[in-house]
LOPA-192390 format. One record per residue (C-alpha): residue in one letter; x, y, z. Coordinates in pm, whole numbers. Layout:
% residues N
{"A", {X, Y, Z}}
...
This chain:
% residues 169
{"X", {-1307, -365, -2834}}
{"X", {-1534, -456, -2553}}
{"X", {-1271, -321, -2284}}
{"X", {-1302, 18, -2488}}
{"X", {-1675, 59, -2551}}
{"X", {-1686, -11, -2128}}
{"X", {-1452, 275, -2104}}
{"X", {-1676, 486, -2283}}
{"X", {-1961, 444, -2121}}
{"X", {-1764, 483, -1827}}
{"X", {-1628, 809, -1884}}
{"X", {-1989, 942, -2020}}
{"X", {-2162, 854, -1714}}
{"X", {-1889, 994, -1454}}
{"X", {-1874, 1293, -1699}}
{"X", {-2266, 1372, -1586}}
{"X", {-2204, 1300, -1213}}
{"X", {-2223, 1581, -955}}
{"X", {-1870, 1637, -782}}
{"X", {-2027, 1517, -461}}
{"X", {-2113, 1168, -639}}
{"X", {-1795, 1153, -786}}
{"X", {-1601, 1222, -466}}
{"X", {-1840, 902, -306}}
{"X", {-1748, 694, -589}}
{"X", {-1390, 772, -606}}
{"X", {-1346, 674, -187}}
{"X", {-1521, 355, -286}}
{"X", {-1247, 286, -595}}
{"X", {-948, 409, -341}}
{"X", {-1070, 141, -96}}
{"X", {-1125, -97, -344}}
{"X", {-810, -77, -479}}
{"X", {-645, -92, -101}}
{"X", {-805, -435, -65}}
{"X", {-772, -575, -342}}
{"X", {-365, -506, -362}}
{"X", {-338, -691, -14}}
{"X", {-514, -982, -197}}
{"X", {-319, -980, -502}}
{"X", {3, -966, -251}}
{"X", {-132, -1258, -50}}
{"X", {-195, -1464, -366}}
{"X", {148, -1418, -456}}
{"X", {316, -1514, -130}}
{"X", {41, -1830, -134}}
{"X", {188, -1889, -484}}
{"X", {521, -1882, -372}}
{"X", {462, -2131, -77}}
{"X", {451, -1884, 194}}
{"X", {123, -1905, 371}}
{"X", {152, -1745, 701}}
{"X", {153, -1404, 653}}
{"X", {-116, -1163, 549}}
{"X", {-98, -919, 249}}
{"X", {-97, -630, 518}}
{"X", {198, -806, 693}}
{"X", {394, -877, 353}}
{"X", {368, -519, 283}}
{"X", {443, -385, 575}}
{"X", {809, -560, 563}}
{"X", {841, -418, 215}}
{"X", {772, -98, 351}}
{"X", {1040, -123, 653}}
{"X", {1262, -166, 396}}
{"X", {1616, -363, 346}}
{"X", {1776, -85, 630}}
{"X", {1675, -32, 1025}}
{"X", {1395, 133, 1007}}
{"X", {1236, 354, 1352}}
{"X", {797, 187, 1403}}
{"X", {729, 583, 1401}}
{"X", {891, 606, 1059}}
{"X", {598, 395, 944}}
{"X", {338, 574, 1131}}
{"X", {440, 870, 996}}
{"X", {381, 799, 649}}
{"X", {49, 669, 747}}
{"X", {47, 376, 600}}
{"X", {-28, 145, 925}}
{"X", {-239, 300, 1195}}
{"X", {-72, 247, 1552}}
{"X", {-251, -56, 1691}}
{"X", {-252, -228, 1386}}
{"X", {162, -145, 1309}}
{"X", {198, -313, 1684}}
{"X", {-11, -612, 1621}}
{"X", {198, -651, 1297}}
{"X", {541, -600, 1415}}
{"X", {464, -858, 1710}}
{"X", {328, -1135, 1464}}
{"X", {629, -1066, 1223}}
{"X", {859, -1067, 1500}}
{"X", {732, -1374, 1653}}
{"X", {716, -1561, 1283}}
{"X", {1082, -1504, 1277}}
{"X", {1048, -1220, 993}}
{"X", {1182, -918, 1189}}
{"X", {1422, -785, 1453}}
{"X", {1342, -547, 1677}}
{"X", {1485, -343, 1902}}
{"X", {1523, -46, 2099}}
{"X", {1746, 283, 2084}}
{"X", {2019, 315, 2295}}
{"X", {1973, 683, 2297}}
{"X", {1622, 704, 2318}}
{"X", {1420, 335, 2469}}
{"X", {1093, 507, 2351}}
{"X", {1189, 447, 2013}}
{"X", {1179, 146, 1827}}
{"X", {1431, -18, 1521}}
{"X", {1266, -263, 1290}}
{"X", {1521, -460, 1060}}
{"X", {1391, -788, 840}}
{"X", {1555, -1104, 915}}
{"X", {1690, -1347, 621}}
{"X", {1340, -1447, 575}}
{"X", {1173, -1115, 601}}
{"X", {1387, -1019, 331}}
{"X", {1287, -1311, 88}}
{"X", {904, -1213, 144}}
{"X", {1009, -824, 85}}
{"X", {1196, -949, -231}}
{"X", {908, -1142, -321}}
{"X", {646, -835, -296}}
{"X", {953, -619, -513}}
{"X", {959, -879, -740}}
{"X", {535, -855, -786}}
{"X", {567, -522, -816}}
{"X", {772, -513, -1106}}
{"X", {596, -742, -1277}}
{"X", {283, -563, -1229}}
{"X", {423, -233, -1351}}
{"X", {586, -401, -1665}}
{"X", {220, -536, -1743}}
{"X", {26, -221, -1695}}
{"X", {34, -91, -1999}}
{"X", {-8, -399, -2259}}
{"X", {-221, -563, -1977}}
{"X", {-465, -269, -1810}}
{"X", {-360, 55, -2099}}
{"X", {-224, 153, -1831}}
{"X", {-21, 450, -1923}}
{"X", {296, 659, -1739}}
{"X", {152, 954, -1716}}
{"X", {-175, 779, -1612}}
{"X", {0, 710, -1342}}
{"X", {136, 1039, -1292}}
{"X", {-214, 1226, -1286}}
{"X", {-387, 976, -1049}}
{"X", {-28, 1024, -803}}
{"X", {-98, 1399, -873}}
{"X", {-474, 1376, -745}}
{"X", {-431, 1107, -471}}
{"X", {-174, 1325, -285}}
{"X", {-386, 1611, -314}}
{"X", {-664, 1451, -179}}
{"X", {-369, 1321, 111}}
{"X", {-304, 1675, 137}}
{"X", {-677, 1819, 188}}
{"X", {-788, 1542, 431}}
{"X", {-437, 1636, 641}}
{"X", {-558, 2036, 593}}
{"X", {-900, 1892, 730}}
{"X", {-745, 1785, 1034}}
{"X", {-483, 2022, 1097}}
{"X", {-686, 2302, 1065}}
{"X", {-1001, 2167, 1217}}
{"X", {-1208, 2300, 867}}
């Protein structure tokens, strides 16, 4: 009951912000969020005995996937900004979580591929991820198509920010 009456008064008060506050306020939840998922991944690993890798690092091999995966890949869907996808791939590689290498065809570009033990922390992180998306709804009320309208809004906001660039507006 308390978790709903918070709602409430939630919901009236964004319902009188101006779309300028709102906009602040929803940045501030987005990057909220962002942290706090690397600490709930770090928890996890630190739970599971592995303590040597960041939450940023443990997603980042869950990201490269169970395949060879090209670094640019990962820039490209902007989820690791360049110096900070080095720095990562170089502390993975070194902690004996990745492989990687460079194309014969092309020695600018480089393969990533998890190790044995890259792929227990990326089974690990799948593993935490199901988990969290079985407890969602009975857990946060959570609902699907929650989910679906804040995907909907989040890539549009992807898509504006992009437009902002792109198009110098």
């Amino acid at each position: 009951m308390v978790m709903t009456m918070t709602y409430n008064v939630a919901t009236a008060a964004n319902e009188s912000m101006t779309v300028a506050e709102s906009f602040v306020k929803s940045l501030s939840l987005l990057e909220q969020a962002h942290r706090r998922l690397h600490d709930v991944v770090k928890d996890d690993l630190e739970r599971g005995g592995e303590r040597h890798l960041t939450g940023v690092q443990a997603l980042l091999l869950y990201e490269i996937g169970e395949g060879e995966t090209p670094a640019s890949t990962l820039r490209s869907r902007g989820a690791f900004a360049g110096t900070s996808l080095s720095y990562n791939v170089k502390k993975l590689q070194e902690g004996g979580y990745l492989n990687q290498t460079r194309s014969k065809a092309d020695k600018r570009t480089v393969r990533l591929k998890l190790t044995e033990r890259g792929l227990k922390v990326r089974a690990r992180v799948e593993g935490l991820f199901d988990r969290q998306a079985t407890a969602l709804e009975p857990t946060a009320s959570v609902r699907p198509d929650d989910l679906s309208q804040l995907n909907r809004t989040v890539s549009r906001l992807e898509r504006f920010w992009s437009d902002q660039i792109r198009f110098q507006l």
